[in-house]
C-alpha positions in Angstrom: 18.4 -2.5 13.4 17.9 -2.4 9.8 15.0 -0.1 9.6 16.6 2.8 10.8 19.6 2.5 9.1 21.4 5.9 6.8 21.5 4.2 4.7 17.6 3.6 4.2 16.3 6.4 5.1 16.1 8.6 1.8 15.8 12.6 1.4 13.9 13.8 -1.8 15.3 17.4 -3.4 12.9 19.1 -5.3 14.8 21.8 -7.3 12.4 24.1 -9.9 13.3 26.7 -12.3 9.8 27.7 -13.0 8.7 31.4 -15.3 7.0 34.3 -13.1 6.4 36.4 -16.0 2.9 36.1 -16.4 0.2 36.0 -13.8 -0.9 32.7 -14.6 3.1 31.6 -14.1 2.9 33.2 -11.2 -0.1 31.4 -9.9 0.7 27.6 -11.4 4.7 28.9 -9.5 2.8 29.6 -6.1 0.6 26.2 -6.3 3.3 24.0 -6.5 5.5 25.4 -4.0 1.9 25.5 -1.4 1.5 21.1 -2.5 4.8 20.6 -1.9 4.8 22.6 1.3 1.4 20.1 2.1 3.1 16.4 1.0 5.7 17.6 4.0 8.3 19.5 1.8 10.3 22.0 3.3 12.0 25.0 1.7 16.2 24.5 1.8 17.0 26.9 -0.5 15.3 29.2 -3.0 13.9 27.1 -5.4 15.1 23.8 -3.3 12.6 21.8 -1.2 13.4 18.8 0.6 11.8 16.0 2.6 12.8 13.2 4.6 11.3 9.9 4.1 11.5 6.9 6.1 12.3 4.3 3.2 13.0 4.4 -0.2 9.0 2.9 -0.9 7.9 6.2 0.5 10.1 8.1 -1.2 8.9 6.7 -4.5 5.2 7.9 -3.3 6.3 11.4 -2.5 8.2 11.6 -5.8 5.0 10.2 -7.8 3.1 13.4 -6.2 5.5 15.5 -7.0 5.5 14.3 -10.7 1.4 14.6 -10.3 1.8 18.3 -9.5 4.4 19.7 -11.5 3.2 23.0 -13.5 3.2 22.8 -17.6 6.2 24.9 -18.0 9.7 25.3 -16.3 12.2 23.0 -15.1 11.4 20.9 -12.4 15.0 17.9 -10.8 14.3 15.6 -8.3 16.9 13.9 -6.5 16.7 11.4 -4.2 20.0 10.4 -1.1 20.6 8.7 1.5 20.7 9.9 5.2 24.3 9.3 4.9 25.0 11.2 1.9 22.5 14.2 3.2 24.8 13.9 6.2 28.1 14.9 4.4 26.6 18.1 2.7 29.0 21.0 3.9 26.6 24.0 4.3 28.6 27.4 4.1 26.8 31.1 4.5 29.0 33.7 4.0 32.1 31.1 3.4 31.4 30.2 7.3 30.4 26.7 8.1 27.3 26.3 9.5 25.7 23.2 11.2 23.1 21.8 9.3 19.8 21.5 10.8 18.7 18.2 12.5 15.3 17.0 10.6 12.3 17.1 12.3 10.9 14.2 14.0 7.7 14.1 11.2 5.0 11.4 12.6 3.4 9.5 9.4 -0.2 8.1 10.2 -2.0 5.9 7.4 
């Protein structure tokens, strides 16, 4: 069936290098990582926040918001991958594989 295919079902990466020097860095830092968190994003790395989406039309909505959101200063990359190429990622701590977390069944409601 092609609507659950790896191939069409897309991950967005967020990855931010955003300034904390200031308090008001600090603040426009903090509220972007709390809307990401509340469009579904979930934290991956320091600085890395992912999402699974469904389709690549949904994708494209969740990387609009993002592009609504993003602070006034700092670096902001969003990438977007397949299932299958999220799939291949080799995830090391400590230069021991570890197996990557299965994503969570999210339920979508419009």
């Amino acid at each position: 069936m092609e609507r659950f295919s790896e191939y069409r079902i897309m991950w967005v990466l967020v990855l931010f290098d955003l300034p904390t020097e200031t308090k008001k860095e600090k603040k426009a830092y903090a509220d972007f990582r709390k809307r990401l968190m509340a469009d579904g994003f979930t934290m991956f790395q320091f600085s890395i926040y992912l999402r699974h989406c469904p389709s690549a039309e949904n994708a494209d909505v969740h990387i609009k918001r993002v592009k609504s959101i993003m602070p006034e200063f700092g670096q902001i990359g969003i990438l977007r991958i397949t299932d299958k190429q999220f799939g291949e990622m080799e995830i090391f701590s400590c230069k021991k594989p570890v197996e990557a977390a299965q994503p969570v069944q999210q339920l979508e409601l419009f």
